[in-house]
C-alpha positions as CSV (number, residue, x, y, z in Angstrom):
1,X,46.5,-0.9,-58.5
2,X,42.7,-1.1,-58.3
3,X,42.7,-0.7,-54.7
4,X,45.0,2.5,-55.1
5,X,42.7,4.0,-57.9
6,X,39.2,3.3,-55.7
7,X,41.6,5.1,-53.0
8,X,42.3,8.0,-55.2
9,X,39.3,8.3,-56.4
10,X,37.3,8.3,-53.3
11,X,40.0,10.9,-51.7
12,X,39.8,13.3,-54.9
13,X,35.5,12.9,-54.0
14,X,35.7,14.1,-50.8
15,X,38.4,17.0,-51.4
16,X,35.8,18.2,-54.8
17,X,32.5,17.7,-51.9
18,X,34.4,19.9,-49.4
19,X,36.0,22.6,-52.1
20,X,32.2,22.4,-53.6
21,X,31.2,23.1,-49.6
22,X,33.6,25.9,-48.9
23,X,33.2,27.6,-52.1
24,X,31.4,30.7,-52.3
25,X,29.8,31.7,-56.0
26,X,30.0,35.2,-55.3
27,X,33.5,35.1,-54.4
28,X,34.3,33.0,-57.6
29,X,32.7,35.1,-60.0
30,X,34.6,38.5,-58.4
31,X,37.4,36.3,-58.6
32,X,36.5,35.6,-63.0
33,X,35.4,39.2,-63.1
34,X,39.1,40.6,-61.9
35,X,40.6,38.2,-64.3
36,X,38.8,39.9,-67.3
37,X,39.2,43.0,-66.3
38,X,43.4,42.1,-66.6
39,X,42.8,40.3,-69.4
40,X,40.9,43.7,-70.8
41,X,43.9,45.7,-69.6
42,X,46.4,43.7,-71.1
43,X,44.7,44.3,-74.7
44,X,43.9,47.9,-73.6
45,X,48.0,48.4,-73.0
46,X,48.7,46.8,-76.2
47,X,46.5,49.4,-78.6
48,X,48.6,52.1,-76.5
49,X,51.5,50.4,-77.4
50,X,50.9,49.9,-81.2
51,X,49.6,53.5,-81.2
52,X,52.3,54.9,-79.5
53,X,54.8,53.0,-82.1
54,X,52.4,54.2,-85.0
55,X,52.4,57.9,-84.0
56,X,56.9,57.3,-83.9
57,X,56.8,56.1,-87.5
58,X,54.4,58.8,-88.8
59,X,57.0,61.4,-86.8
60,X,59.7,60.1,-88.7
61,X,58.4,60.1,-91.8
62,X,57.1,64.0,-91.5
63,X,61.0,64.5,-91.1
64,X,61.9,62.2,-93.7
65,X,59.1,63.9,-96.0
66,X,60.8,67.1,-94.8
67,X,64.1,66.1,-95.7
68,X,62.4,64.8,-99.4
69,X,61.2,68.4,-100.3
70,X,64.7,70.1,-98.6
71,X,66.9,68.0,-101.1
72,X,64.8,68.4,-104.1
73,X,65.2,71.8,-103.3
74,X,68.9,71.5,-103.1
75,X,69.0,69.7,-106.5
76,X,66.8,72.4,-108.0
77,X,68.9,75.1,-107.0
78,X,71.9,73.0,-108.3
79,X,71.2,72.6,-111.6
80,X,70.0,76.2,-112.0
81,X,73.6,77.2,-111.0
82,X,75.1,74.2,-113.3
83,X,76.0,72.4,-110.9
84,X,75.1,68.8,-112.5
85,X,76.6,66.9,-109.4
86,X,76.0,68.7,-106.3
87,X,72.3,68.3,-108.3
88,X,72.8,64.7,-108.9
89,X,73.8,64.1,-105.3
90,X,71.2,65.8,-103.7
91,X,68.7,63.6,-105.9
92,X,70.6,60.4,-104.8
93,X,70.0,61.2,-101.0
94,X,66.6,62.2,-101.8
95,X,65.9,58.8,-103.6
96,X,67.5,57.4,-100.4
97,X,65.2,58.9,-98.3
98,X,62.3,58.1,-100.0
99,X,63.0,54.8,-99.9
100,X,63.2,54.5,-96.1
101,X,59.8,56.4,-96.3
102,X,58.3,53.7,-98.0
103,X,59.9,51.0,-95.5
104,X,58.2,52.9,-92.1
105,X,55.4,53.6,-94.7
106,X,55.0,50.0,-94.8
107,X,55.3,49.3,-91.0
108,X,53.0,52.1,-90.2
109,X,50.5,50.7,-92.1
110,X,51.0,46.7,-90.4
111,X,51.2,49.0,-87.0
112,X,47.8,50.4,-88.3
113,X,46.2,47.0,-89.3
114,X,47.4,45.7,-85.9
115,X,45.8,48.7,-83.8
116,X,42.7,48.4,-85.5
117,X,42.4,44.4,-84.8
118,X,43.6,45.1,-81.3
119,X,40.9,47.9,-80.8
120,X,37.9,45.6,-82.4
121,X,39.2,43.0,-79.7
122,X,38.8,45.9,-77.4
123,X,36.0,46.4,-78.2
124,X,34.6,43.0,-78.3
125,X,35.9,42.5,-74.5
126,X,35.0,45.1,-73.6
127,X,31.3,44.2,-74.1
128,X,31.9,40.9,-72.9
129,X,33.1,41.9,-69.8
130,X,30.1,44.3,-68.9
131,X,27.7,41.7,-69.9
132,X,29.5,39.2,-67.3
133,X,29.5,42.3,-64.8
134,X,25.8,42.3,-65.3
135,X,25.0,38.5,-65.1
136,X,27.9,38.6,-62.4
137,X,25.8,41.0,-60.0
138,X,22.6,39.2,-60.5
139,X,23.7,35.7,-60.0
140,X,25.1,37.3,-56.7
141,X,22.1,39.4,-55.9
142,X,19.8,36.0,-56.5
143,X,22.4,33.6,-54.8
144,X,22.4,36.1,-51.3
145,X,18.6,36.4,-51.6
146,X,18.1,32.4,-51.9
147,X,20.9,32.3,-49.2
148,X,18.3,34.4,-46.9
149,X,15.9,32.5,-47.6
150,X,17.7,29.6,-46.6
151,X,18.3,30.9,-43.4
152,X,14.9,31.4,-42.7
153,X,13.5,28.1,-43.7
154,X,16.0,26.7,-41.3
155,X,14.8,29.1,-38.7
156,X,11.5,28.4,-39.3
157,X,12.1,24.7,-39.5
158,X,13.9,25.1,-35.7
159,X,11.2,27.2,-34.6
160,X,8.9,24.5,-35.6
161,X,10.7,21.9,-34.0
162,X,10.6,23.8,-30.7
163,X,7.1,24.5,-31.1
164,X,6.3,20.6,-31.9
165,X,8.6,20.0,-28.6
166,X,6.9,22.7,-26.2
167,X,3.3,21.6,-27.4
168,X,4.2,17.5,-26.8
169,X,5.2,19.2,-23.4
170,X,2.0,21.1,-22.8
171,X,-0.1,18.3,-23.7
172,X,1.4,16.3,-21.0
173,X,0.9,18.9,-18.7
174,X,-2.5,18.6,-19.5
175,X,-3.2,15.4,-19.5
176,X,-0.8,15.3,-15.9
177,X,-3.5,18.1,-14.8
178,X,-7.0,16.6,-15.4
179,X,-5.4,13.3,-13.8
180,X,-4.8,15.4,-10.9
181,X,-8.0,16.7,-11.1
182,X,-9.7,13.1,-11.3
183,X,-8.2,12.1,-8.6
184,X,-8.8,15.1,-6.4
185,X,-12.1,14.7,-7.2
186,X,-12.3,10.7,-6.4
187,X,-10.8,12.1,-3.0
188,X,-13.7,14.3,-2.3
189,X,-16.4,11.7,-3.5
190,X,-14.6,9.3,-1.0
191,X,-14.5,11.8,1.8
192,X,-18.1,12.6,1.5
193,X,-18.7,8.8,1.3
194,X,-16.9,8.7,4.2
195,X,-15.6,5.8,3.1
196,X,-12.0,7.1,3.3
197,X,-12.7,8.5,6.9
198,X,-13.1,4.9,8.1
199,X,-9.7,4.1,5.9
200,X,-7.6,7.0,6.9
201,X,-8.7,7.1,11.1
202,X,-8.9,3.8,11.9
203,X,-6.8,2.2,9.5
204,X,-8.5,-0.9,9.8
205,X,-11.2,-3.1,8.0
206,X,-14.9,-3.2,8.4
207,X,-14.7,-6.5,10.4
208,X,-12.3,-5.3,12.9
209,X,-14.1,-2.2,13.4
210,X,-17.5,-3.8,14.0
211,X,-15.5,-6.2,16.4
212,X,-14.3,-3.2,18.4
213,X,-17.4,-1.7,18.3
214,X,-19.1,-4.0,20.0
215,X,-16.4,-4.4,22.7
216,X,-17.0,-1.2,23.2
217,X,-20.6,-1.6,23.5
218,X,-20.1,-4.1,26.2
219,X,-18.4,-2.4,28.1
220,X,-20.8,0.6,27.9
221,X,-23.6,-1.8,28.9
222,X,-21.3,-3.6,31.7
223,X,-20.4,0.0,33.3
224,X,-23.9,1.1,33.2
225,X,-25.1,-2.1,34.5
226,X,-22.6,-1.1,37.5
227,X,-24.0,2.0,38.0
228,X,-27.6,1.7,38.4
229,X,-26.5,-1.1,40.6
230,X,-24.6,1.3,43.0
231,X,-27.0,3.7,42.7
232,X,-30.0,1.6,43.2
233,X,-28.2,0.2,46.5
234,X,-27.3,4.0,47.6
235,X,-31.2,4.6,47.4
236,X,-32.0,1.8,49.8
237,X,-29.4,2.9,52.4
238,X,-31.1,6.3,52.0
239,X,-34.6,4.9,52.5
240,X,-33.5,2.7,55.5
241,X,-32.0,5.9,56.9
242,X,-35.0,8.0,57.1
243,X,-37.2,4.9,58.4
244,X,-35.0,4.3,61.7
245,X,-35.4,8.1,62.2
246,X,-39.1,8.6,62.2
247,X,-39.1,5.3,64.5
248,X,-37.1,7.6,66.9
């Protein structure tokens, strides 16, 4: 049983959380407002009825009061002719009709107290009503303008968010883009060093380039060796040449 309770109760929770999220305040109080205004109808209909019953009695009493002052008439004009019980009859009736005068006499005036506590309640409700029309359309004017301004704190909040995003972003692009720089600007140091030449043409160390370097240079000195040896030999020819011809 506990277990079934905890599970009602949490179910009941969640149905009032999502009712409370689905309701809309201006749509509940239309909703009380329409109520009233039926309610106000209702009571409205009822003073029309009571009235309407009233004005019945008091239209058969004017006919009853007529047919009062017709028979007393009647008995007058009896008993000036001797006529003791025409006279006497005509009084009878009359008494008979008086007395159903003061019956709807008596209901006309409970139909009167009634219509006028009906028309105080009217009345009453009436006021009530327009004062909940009143507080009705300011509760909804304030709930729509807190509702904007919801909406635009949540904008503003995303908008933030986005701008927190895209300047993280542009800071890294900055900081990617005086890294770049740095290290275009070690490049150009090194290339004027020309310490990177040496790196990036030969591709080898300072040992092995002063290794081939003097290879080279002995070989240089070997080939020029050579040739000032043939050359100085092709002078000799040429001076023993010009000897053997002045002999002649």
């Amino acid at each position: 049983m506990g277990l079934m309770n905890r599970f009602s109760t949490v179910i009941k929770a969640k149905a009032s959380k999502l009712l409370d999220q689905a309701e809309d305040p201006r749509e509940t109080l239309d909703y009380s407002y329409e109520k009233q205004l039926e309610m106000l109808q209702k009571v409205r209909r009822g003073v029309a009825d009571v009235t309407t019953s009233k004005k019945r009695l008091e239209l058969q009493m004017s006919k009853l009061e007529t047919s009062v002052e017709k028979l007393d008439g009647q008995a007058r004009t009896a008993v000036q002719q001797g006529r003791e019980d025409l006279a006497r009859a005509a009084l009878e009736r009359k008494g008979g009709v008086q007395l159903q005068l003061q019956d709807l006499d008596t209901q006309r005036t409970a139909l009167q107290g009634e219509q006028d506590k009906l028309m105080l309640t009217e009345q009453k409700l009436t006021a009530k009503v327009e004062s909940f029309r009143t507080k009705k359309e300011t509760i909804k004017a304030q709930y729509t303008a807190a509702e904007a301004q919801t909406k635009i704190a949540e904008s503003v909040t995303g908008i933030s968010e986005d701008m927190a995003d895209m300047g993280m972003s542009l800071e890294r692009a900055e900081n990617k883009t005086e890294e770049m720089k740095a290290r275009a600007g070690a490049m150009d140091e090194l290339i004027e060093s020309g310490a990177l030449d040496d790196i990036t043409v030969s591709g080898k160390d300072s040992i092995e380039a002063e290794l081939e370097q003097l290879s080279v240079s002995s070989g240089v000195d070997a080939e020029l060796e050579a040739m000032k040896a043939e050359l100085g030999a092709g002078s000799e020819a040429a001076g023993e040449l010009d000897s053997g011809e002045e002999q002649s």
